[in-house]
N, C-alpha and C positions, 0 to 999 in steps of 0.2 A: 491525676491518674485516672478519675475515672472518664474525662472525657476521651480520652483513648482506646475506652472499652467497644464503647460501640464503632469507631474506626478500625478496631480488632476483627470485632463482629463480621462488619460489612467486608472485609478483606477474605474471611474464612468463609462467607458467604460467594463472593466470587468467586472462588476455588474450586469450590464444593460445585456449584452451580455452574461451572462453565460448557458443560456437559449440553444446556439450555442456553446459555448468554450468546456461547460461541453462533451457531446457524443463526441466530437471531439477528447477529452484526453481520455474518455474512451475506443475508438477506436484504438489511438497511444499505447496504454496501452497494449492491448490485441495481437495487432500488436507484437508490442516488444516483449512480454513474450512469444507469438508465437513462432516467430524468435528465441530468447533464447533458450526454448525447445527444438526445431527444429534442433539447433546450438550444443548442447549437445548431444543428440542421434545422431546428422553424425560426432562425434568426437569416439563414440564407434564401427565405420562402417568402414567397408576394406576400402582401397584409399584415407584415410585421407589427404588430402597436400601430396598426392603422387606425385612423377615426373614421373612416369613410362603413358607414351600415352595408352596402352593397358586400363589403367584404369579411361580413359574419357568417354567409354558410359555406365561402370556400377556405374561411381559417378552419372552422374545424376540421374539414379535410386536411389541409395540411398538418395541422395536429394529430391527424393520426397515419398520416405519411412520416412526419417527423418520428413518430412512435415508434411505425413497423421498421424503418429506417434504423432507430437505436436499436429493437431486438435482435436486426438484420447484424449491425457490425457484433456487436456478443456474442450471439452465435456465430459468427464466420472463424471467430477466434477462440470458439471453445471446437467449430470441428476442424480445423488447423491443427489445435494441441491433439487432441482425441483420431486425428488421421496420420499427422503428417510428425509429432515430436513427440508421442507417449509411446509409440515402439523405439526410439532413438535414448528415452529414457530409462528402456528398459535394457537393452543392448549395454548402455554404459553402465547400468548395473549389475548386470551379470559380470562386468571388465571389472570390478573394484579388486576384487584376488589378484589379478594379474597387475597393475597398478599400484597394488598396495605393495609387492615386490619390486615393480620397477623404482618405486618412489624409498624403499629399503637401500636399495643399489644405491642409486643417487646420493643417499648420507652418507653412504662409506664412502663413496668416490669425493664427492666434498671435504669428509675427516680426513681421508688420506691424500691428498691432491693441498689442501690447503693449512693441513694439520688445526684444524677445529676439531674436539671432543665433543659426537654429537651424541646426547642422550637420546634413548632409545622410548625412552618413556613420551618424548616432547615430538617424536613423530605421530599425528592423526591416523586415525585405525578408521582409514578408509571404506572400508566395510561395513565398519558398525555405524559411524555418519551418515553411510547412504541407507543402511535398513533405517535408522531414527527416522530421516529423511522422510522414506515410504513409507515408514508406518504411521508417522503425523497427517502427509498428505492423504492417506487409506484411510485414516479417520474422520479427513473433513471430508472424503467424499462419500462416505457410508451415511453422511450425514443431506448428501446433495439433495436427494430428497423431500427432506423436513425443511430444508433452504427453501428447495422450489416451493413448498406451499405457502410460508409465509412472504414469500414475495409474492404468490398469487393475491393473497387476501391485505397483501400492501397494495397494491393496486388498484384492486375492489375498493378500497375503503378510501383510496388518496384523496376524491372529490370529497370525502365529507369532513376529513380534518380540519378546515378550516371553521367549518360549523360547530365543531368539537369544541376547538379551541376558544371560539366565544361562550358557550356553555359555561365554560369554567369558572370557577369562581371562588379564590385563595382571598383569605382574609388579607394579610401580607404585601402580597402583588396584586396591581393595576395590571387589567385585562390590555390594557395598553402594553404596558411594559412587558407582558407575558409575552405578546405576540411580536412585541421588538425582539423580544430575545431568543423565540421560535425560528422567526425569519431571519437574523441573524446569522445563525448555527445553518438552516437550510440555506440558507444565500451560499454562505463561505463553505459548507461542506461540497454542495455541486461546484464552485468556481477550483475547490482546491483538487476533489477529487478526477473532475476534465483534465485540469492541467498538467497532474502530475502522472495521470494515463496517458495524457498526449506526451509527453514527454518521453515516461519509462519506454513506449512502442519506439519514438523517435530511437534511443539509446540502443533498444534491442536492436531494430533493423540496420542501423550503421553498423554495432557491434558485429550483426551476421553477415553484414555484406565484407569488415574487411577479415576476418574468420574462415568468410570461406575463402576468400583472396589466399592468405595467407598457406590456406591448406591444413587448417586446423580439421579432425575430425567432432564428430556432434557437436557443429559451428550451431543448429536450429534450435540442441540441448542448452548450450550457453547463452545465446541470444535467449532464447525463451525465460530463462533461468534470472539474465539482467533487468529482463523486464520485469518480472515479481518480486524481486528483489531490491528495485530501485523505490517502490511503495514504504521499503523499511526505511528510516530514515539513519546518515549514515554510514551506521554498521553494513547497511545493505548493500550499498555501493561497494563498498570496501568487498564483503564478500564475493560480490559479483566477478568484482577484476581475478582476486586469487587465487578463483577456482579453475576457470579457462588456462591462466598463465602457470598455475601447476603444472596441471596436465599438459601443457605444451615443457615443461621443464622435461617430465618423467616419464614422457613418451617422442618427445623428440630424440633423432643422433647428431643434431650441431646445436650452438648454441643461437644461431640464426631464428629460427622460430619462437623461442619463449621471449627471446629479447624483443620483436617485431611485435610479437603479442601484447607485451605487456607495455610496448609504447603506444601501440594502437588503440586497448582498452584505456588506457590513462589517460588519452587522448580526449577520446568520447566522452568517459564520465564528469573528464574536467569542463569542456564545456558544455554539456547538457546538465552535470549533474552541480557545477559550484559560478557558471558563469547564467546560462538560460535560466534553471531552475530558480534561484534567489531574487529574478528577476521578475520572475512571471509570481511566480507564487508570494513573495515578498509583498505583493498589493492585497493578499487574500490571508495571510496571519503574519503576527509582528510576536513571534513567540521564542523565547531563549533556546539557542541551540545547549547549552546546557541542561535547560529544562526538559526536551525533545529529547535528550538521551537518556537521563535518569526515570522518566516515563517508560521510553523503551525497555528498561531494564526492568523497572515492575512490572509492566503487564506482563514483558516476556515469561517472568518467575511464576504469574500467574494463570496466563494460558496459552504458554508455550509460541511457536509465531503464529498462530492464529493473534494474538496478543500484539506483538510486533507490527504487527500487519495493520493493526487498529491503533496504532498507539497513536500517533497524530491526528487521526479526527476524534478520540476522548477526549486530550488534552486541549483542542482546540474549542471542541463543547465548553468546558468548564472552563478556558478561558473567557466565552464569552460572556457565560452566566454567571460567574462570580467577578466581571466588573459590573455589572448592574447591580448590587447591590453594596449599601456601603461598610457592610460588615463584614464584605468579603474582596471586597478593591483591593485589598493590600495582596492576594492570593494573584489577582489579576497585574498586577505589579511585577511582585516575582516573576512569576511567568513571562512573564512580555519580554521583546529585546530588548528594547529601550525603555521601559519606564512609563511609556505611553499607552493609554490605555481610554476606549472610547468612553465617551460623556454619560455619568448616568443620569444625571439632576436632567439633560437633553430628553431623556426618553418618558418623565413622570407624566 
């Protein structure tokens, strides 16, 4: 019993705390995919891992073409949302009353049309979803802020980690194995976190382009919506489709548009999200999709989708840290799809 205390502890601690943990991941976060970007574009640049000396002072140039390069794509996509799809967000939030009636009608028309008894209680209060909604996302951006500085001072300080990192010095862990396990986590965080942005973007922009074929309205709010949404693992997909294909149910007059919709979106998720995705990403963690879920489900208790949003690079951290040690391999077991799990005795 008592070793469960301090696993109490630490749980009540991140709760409490989240207030501080939260901008701090979304900083690591933005950090990374940074980095990732950045890491991609100087792989398409002269001097790649050249050995030739001649091509040391035009790689740092390109290092930081590569750089402004990664700033350049973040920002084009933060003032896209902030020009072009946070007045389309708000438009459709001002519609939830009117929506939340047409989606009332709809159950009657269903009970009586099909004689189904629909409780009234098991229809979503549209409304109140979407203020949650805003007032989650109106907290992490009050917080935008405190983000930007400690991504400034991640920055500042990136050249000297590695210096850091040999400083250290655990009675326990080989300075070696540390930095196995450092680089690890930083390897599989930037391969997973590129791929599964290059991905969710792919997802969004098909989604918008047949959306707006279709003649869906706030085609840019739902495209936008699949793409941060496809980050959750999932449930997020899942919500993604649901919500466009609603509102084409409760705002269409045939049933030609929600049907078209909901083949279109199923379409896209199924192969970006269960045929590309497991493909691509499958080479950068080998981690139980049962695991992945029950994850999501605590951080989410814990801090709400900001939590969500992070569940898969925590649990992929502690996958890779607790196979290097052999008091904790069996935790790396569970976890894993299969069973397999990398060599620790390889890294001493």
């Amino acid at each position: 019993m008592n070793k469960f205390i301090p696993v109490m502890v630490l749980i009540l601690c991140l709760w409490i705390g989240r207030s501080l943990f939260v901008p701090i991941l979304f900083a690591a976060f933005l950090w990374y995919l940074l980095n990732a970007i950045a890491a991609y574009y100087r792989k398409i640049m002269p001097c790649y891992k050249s050995s030739d000396k001649s091509c040391n002072t035009s790689s740092k140039i390109y290092d930081w073409i590569a750089n402004i390069l990664s700033f350049a794509t973040i920002g084009g996509i933060i003032f896209l949302f902030a020009t072009q799809i946070k007045p389309m967000f708000w438009e459709l939030y001002k519609a939830t009353p009117v929506l939340q009636q047409k989606l009332l009608t709809f159950s009657e028309f269903v009970s009586t049309k099909l004689g189904i008894n629909m409780d009234l209680n098991m229809i979503p209060d549209l409304p109140n979803i979407a203020t949650y909604v805003a007032s989650s996302l109106a907290g992490i951006a009050t917080s935008a802020g405190l983000v930007l500085i400690y991504l400034i001072f991640m920055f500042i300080e990136q050249s000297s980690f590695s210096k850091k990192i040999d400083s250290l010095s655990f009675p326990k862990i080989k300075n070696k194995k540390l930095r196995y396990i450092l680089n690890s986590i930083d390897e599989h965080m930037k391969k997973y976190l590129f791929t599964k942005t290059f991905l969710s973007a792919a997802t969004g922009i098909f989604a918008y382009i047949a959306l707006k074929i279709l003649g869906l309205e706030f085609a840019s709010v739902w495209a936008f919506m699949i793409f941060i949404l496809n980050y959750i693992p999932t449930l997020g997909s899942i919500l993604a489709c649901i919500m466009p294909i609603t509102y084409a149910f409760i705002s269409g007059d045939t049933w030609h548009l929600p049907l078209f919709t909901a083949i279109s979106l199923i379409c896209i998720e199924t192969i970006f999200g269960n045929i590309l995705d497991p493909k691509l990403t499958g080479k950068t963690l080998n981690i139980s999709t049962l695991a992945i879920l029950i994850n999501l489900v605590f951080w989410g208790m814990i801090w709400g989708i900001a939590g969500m949003f992070f569940s898969v690079p925590i649990l992929a951290a502690i996958y890779i840290t607790t196979a290097q040690f052999s008091s904790t391999r069996w935790i790396a077991i569970l976890l894993s799809a299969d069973g397999k799990i990398p060599d620790e005795t390889a890294n001493d």
